[in-house]
N, C-alpha and C positions, 0 to 999 in steps of 0.2 A: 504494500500500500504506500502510492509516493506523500509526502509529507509537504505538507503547504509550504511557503516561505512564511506566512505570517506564526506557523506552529513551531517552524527551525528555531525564528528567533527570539520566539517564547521559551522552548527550550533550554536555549542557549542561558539563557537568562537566569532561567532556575538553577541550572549551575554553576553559573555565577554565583550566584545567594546564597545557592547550599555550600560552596566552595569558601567562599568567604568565611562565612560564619565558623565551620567546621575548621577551618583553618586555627583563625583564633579565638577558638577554643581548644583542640589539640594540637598545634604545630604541625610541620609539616609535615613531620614523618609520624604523626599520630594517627593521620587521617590519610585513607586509601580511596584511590580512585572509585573503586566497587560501594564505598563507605556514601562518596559523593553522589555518585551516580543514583543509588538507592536514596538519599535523602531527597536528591531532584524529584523522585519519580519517574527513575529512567532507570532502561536497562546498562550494566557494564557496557558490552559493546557498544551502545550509541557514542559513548564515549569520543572517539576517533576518527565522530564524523564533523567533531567541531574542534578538536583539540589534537598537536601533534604529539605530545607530551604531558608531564603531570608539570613539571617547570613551565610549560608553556602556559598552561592552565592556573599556576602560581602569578605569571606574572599578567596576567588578564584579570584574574580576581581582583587584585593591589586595582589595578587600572579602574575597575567596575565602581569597588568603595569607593576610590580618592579621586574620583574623577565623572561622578555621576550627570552632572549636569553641566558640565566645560565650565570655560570660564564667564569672569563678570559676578562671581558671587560677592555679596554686597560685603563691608568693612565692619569688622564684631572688632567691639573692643576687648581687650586681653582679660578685664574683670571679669566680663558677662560672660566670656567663652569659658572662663577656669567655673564660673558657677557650676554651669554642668558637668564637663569635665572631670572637675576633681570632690568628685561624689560618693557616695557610697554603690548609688546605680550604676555607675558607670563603672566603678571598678569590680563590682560582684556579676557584670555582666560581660565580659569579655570578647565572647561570640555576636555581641552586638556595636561594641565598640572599639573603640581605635587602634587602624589595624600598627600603627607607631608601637604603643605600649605593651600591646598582646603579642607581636610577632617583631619585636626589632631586634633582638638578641638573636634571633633565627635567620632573620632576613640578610644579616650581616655575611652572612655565607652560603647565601641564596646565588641563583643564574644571575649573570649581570642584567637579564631582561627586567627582571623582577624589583633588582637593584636600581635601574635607571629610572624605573615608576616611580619608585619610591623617594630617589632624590627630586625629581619634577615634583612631588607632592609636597617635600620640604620647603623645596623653595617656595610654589605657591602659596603656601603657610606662612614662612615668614613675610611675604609680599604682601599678605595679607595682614596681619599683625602688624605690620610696619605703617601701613597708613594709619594708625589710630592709636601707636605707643607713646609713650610722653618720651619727650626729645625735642632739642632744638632746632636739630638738625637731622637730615635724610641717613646718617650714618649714627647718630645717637639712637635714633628713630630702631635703626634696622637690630643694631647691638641689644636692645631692651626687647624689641621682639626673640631675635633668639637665646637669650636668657631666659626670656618668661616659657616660652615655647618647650625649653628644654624642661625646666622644671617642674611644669607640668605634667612632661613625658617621665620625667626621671619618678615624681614624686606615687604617680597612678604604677607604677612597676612597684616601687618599693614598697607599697601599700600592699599588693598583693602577693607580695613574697612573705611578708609579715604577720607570722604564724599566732602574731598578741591583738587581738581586735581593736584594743586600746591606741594601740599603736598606730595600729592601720590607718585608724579616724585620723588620729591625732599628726599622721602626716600629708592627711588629704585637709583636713583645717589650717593647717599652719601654712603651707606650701599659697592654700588658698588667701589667706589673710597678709603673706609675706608679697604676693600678687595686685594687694587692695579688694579682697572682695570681701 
């Protein structure tokens, strides 16, 4: 039975989402193709009618998350982005959020495809953070965004590593209030 185009890339799609998410939440060698494919609703084999590889497939998910809507997304200030951010939600959900703090210790020895997403998704980040951080200047501007940016990432990691609950708060609070929020 041949398969529409509008079905292919609906398909397509779903694993995308199942790949994503299943990603970070198990890493990369947590989760298997056959793992993805079944969460899609797809058979394994379909697999390799859209994807050469599981790396390929790695660096397509990265793209999917950090690049849903292109560009032109509107200027969040650094306060209002770490509100959500640096939450409790956000970090007890992993499989739904940032694929930075879920997979960057992974990503770090990941295909360069996957690698090159992932710096494009930096930079848009800080390009974004940058029009709205306090600075004099375009270069004070740009430094305080990736400071803020980083500690964000750095803080939602250590928070989930942090086997003391007390702790975990207490460095998604602090991270957030050292931020101004």
């Amino acid at each position: 039975m041949k398969v529409s185009r509008d079905q292919v890339a609906e398909n397509r799609q779903r694993i995308l989402d199942a790949a994503a998410q299943l990603f970070r939440e198990r890493g990369f060698e947590g989760v298997t193709v056959a793992q993805i494919m079944k969460a899609a609703g797809l058979t394994h084999g379909a697999f390799y009618g859209h994807f050469a590889s599981k790396d390929e497939l790695i660096a397509q998910a990265f793209a999917h998350v950090l690049c849903p809507g292109g560009e032109g997304a509107p200027a969040v200030g650094i306060a209002d982005y770490a509100e959500g951010y640096l939450s409790a939600g956000h970090r007890d959900r992993p499989g739904a959020g940032c694929l930075f703090a879920a997979l960057g210790t992974e990503a770090v020895r990941g295909a360069a495809p996957a690698r090159h997403t992932l710096t494009q998704a930096i930079e848009r980040r800080i390009e974004d953070f940058s029009r709205t951080a306090p600075g004099e200047t375009p270069e004070a501007r740009r430094r305080a965004a990736i400071a803020s940016w980083s500690a964000m990432v750095g803080a939602v990691v250590l928070s989930r590593i942090a086997d003391d609950p007390a702790l975990s708060d207490e460095l998604l609070a602090e991270t957030k209030a050292w931020l101004g929020g």
